[in-house]
Backbone as CSV, one residue per row, in Angstrom:
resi,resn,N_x,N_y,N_z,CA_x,CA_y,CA_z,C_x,C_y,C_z
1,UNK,9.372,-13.406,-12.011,9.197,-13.940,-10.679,9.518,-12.871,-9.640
2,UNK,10.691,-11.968,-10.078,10.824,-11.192,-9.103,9.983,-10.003,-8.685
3,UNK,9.004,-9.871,-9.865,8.356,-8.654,-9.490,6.951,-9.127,-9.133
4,UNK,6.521,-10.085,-9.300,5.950,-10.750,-8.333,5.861,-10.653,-7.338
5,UNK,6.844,-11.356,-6.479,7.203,-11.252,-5.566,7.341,-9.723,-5.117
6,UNK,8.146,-9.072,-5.636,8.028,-7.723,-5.310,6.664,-6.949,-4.592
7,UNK,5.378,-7.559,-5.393,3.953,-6.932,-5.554,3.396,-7.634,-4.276
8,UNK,3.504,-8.457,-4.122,3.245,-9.362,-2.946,3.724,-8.758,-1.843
9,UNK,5.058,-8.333,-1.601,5.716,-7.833,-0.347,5.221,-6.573,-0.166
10,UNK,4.860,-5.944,-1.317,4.606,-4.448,-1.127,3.292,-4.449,-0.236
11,UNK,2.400,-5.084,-1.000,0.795,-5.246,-0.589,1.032,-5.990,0.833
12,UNK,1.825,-6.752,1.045,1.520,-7.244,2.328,2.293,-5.902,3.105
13,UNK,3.205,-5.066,3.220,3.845,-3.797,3.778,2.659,-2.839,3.948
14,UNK,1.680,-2.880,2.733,0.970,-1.869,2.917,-0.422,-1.960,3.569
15,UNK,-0.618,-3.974,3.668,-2.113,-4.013,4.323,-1.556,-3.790,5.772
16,UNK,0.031,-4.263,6.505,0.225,-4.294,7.451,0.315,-2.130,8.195
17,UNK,0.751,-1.512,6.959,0.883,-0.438,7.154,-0.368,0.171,7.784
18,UNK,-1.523,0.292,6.938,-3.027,0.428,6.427,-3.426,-0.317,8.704
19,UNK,-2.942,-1.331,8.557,-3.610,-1.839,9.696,-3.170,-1.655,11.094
20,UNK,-1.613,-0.712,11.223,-1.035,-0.545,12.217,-1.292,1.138,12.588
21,UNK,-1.893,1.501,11.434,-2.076,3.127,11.554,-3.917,3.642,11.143
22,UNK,-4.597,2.810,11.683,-5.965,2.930,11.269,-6.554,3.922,12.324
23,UNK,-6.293,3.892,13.394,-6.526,4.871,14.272,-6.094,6.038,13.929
24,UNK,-5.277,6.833,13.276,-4.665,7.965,12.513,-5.038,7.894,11.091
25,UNK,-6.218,8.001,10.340,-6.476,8.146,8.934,-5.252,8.724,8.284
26,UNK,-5.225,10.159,8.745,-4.046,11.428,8.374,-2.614,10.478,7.752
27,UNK,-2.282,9.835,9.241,-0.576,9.213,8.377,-1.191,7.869,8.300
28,UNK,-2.149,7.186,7.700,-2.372,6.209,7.087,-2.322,6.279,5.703
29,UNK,-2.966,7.517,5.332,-3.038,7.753,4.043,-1.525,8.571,3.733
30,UNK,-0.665,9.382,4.316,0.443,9.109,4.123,1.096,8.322,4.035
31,UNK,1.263,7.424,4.970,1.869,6.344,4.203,1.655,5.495,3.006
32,UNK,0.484,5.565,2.767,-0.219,4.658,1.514,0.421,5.726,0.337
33,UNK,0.480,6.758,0.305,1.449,7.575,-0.352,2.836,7.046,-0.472
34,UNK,3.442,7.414,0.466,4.790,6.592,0.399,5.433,5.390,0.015
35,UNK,4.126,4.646,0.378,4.427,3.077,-0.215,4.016,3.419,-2.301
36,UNK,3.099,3.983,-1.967,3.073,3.492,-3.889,3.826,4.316,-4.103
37,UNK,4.771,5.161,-3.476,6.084,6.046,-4.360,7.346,5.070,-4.107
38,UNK,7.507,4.730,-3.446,8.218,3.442,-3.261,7.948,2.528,-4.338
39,UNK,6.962,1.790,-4.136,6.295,0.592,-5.320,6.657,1.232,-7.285
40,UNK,6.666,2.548,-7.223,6.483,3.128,-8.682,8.064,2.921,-9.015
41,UNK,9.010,3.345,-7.919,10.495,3.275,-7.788,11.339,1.728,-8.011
42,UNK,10.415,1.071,-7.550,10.822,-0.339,-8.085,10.862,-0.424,-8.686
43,UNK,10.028,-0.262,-10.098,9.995,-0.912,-11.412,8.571,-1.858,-11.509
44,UNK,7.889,-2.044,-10.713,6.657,-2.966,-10.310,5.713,-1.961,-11.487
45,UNK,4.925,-2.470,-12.314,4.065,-1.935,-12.974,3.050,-1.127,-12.314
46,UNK,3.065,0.266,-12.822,2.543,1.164,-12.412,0.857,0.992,-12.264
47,UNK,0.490,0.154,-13.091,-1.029,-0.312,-12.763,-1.231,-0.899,-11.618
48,UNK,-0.351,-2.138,-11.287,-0.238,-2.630,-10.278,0.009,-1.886,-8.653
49,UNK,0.476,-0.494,-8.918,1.197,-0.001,-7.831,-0.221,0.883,-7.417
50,UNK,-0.678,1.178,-8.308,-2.007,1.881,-8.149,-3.004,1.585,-7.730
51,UNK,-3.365,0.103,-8.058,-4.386,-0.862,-7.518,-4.001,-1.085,-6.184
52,UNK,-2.651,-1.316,-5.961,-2.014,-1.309,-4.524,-2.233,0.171,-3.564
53,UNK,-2.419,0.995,-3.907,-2.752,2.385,-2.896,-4.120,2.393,-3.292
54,UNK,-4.676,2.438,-4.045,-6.343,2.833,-4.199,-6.885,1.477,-2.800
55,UNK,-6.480,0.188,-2.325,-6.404,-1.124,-1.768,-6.306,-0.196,-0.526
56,UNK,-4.740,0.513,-0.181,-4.398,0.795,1.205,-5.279,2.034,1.752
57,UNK,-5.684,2.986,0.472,-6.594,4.176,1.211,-7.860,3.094,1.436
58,UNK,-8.710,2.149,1.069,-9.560,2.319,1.609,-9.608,1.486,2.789
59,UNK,-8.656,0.893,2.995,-8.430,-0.098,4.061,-7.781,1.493,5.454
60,UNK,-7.670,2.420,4.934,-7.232,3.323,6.118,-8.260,3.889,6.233
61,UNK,-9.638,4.229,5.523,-11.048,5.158,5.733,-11.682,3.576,6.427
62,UNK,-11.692,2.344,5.717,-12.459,1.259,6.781,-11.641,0.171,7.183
63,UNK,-11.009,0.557,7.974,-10.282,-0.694,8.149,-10.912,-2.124,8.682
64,UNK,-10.286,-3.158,7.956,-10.864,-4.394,8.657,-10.886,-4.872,9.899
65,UNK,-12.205,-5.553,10.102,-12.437,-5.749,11.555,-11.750,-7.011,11.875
């Protein structure tokens, strides 16, 4: 349950990240870095953490309208 939850908070950190820095690609995609080095540091399955940044880069090249 907890890492669940975990995966959930991350992805919502990182669509909010992805969506507060879309005007700056550069530290969007830094941060989408940071978050899945974060996410890998948890313990959250590394598949999962991956699907989670491959999610935030492309939401920082198109972000939603």
């Amino acid at each position: 349950m907890f890492k669940k939850l975990a995966v959930f908070l991350f992805a919502t950190a990182a669509a909010l990240s992805a969506s507060m820095t879309a005007a700056a690609p550069g530290a969007c995609l830094a941060q989408c870095r940071l978050d899945y080095n974060e996410c890998l540091g948890s313990g959250i399955d590394p598949a999962a953490c991956r699907i989670e940044l491959l999610q935030c880069n492309r939401d920082c090249r198109y972000p939603p309208a």
